[in-house]
N, C-alpha and C positions, 0 to 999 in steps of 0.2 A: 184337232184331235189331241189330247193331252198322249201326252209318253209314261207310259210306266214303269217305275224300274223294277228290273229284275229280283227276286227274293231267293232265286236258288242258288246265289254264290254264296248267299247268310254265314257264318259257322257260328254255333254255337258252342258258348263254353263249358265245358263239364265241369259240375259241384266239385269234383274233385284237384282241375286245375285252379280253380278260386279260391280253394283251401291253400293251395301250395302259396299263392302268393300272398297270401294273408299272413302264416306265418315265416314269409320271407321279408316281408316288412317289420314284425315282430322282433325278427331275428334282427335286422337293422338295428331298427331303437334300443335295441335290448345293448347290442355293442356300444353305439353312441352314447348309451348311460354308463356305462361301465366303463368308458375311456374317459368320460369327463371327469367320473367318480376319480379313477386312477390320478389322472392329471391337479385334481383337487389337494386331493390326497398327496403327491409328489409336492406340491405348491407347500400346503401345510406345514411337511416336513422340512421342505428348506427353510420357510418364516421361524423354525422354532432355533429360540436363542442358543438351545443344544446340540442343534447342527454344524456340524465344522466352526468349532467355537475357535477365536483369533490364540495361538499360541507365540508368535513372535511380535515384536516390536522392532524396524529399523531406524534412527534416526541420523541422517546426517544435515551437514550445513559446517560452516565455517563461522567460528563461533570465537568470541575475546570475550563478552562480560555474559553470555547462555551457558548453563551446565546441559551436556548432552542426558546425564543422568538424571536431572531434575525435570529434561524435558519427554523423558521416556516415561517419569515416574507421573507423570502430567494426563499425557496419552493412557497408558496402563488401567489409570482411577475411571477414565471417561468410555471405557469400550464396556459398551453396553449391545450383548446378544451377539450371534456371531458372524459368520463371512459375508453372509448376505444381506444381515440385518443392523451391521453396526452403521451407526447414523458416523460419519465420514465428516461432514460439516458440525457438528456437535464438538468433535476433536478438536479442527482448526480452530473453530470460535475459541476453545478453553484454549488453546497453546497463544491466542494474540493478547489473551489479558496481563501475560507480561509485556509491560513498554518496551522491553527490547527485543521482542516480535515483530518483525514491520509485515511478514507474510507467513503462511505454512500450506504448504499442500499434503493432504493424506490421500494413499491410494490401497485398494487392496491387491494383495498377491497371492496367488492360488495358489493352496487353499488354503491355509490358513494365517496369513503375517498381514500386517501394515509397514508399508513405508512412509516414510515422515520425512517432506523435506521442509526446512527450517530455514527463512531467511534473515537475519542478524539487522536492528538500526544501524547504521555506519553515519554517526553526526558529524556533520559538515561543519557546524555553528553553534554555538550558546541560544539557547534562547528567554529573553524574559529572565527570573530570579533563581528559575530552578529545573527550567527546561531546555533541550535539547533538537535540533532541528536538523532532518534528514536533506538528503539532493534531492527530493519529491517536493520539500515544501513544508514538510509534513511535519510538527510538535508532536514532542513526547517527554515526557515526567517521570524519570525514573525514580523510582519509590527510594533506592537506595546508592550512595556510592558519592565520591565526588567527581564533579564537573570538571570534563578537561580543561585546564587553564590555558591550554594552548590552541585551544579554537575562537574566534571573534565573537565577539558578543554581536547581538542582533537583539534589539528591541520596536515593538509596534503595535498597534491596540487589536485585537483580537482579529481574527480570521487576513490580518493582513501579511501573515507570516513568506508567502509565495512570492509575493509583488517585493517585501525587503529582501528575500535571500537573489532574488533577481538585479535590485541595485547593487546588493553586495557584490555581486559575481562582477559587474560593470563596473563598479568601485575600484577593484580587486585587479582586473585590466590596462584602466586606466592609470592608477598610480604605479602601477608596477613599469611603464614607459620611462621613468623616471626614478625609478628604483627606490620606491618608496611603497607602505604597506600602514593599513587602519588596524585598531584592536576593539573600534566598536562604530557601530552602524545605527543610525536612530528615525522612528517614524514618530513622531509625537503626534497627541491627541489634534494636533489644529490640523495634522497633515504635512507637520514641514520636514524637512532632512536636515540632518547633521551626523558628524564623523569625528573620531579622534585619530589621526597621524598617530603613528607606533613613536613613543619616545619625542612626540610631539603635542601641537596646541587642536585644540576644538575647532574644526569649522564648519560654519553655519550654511546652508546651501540654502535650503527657502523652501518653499511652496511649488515653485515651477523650475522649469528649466535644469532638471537636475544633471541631466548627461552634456549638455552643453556647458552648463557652469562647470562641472569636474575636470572636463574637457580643456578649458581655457587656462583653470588653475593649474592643470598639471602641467601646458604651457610654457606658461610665465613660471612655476616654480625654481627653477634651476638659480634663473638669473634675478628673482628677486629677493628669495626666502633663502635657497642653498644650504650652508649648512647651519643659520642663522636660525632655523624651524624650532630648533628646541628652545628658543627663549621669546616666545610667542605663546601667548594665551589663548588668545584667538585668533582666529581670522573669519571672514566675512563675506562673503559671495555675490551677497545680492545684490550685488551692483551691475551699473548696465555695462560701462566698459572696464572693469579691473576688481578689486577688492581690498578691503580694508584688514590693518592689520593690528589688533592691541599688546603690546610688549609686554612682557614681565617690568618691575618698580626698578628704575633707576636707566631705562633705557626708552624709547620718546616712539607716538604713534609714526606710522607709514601708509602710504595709499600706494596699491598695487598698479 
């Protein structure tokens, strides 16, 4: 026998409760349109370049060949719209196209400044005819000024600048055991090394072996060359146990 269910617990709803929730859903949407509107709207107003437009500029850094004013007046040209909208990386890019830029961070400050920190090349080394090489590695071409004379020269064919400032610094090491000191460091096109002694002759290292060959010659220097170095043209490394040595005219070869 089937079961039937009950129909007298039913209720039904009156026209007039089905009105109220209609427009209580109304009323909803109605809100949710009007706050997104607002929020649009808020959104708008912060994107517009005339909103809390940038009125200061800070830059610092430690500076010897950057003008803190030239690099305010840098930043200054490049702020484009304001607190919210100025492009930040736009800035940095224009402050590195001075060579003596190696970094810059811009931040904003509320609510209306930038600060600008500046960090300065600090060259290590000469590089090449007319460049400059930082403790990263890193060549740079200053457009203007002259090259410290008091830095080592470093030469080597393009992108090898890393791997010579590394011999250098080995270089730099090694002869100093000995109390001696280079004024220039060479990669040549075939790949070989060579050095000039400060107040001294050229020597040739080679292709291989170049920390062991430095190694050996700084050795044997005391007691072979001593203070005898300055009348030496060359010397010559490549050998398997010692090195050779060509004298200045009127004084006779040597084998190390």
């Amino acid at each position: 026998m089937k079961r039937l269910r009950s129909k007298a617990n039913r209720r039904v709803t009156p026209p007039e409760e089905h009105a109220g929730r209609s427009w209580a859903w109304i009323l909803r949407i109605a809100f949710v349109v009007a706050l997104l509107g607002g929020a649009g709207w808020g959104v708008g107003r912060l994107l517009d370049p005339g909103t809390l437009p940038i009125k200061e500029v800070t830059v610092d850094g430690d500076f010897r060949h950057l003008s803190t004013q030239k690099l305010q007046r840098v930043v200054e040209e490049h702020i484009r719209g304001g607190f919210f909208t100025v492009n930040v990386e736009a800035i940095r890019r224009a402050l590195k196209q001075d060579p003596w830029v190696r970094d810059a961070a811009v931040r904003r400050v509320w609510p209306d400044a930038l600060r600008v920190t500046v960090y300065e090349q600090v060259p290590v080394a000469r590089w090449g005819k007319h460049g400059l090489i930082n403790a990263y590695g890193q060549v740079f071409v200053p457009t203007s000024g002259v090259l410290p004379e008091s830095l080592v020269q470093l030469d080597g064919p393009q992108g090898t600048a890393p791997q010579v400032l590394d011999h250098a610094q080995l270089l730099s090491r090694v002869l100093s055991t000995v109390h001696q000191s280079f004024t220039r460091l060479v990669l040549d096109q075939r790949r070989a090394w060579s050095f000039v002694l400060k107040n001294g002759p050229r020597v040739v290292v080679g292709r291989n072996d170049f920390e062991s060959r430095v190694r050996r010659f700084a050795e044997v220097f005391p007691k072979v060359l001593g203070d005898r170095s300055g009348q030496a043209v060359q010397i010559d490394l490549r050998y398997t146990n010692g090195f050779a040595v060509r004298w200045k005219p009127q004084t006779h070869d040597a084998h190390g």
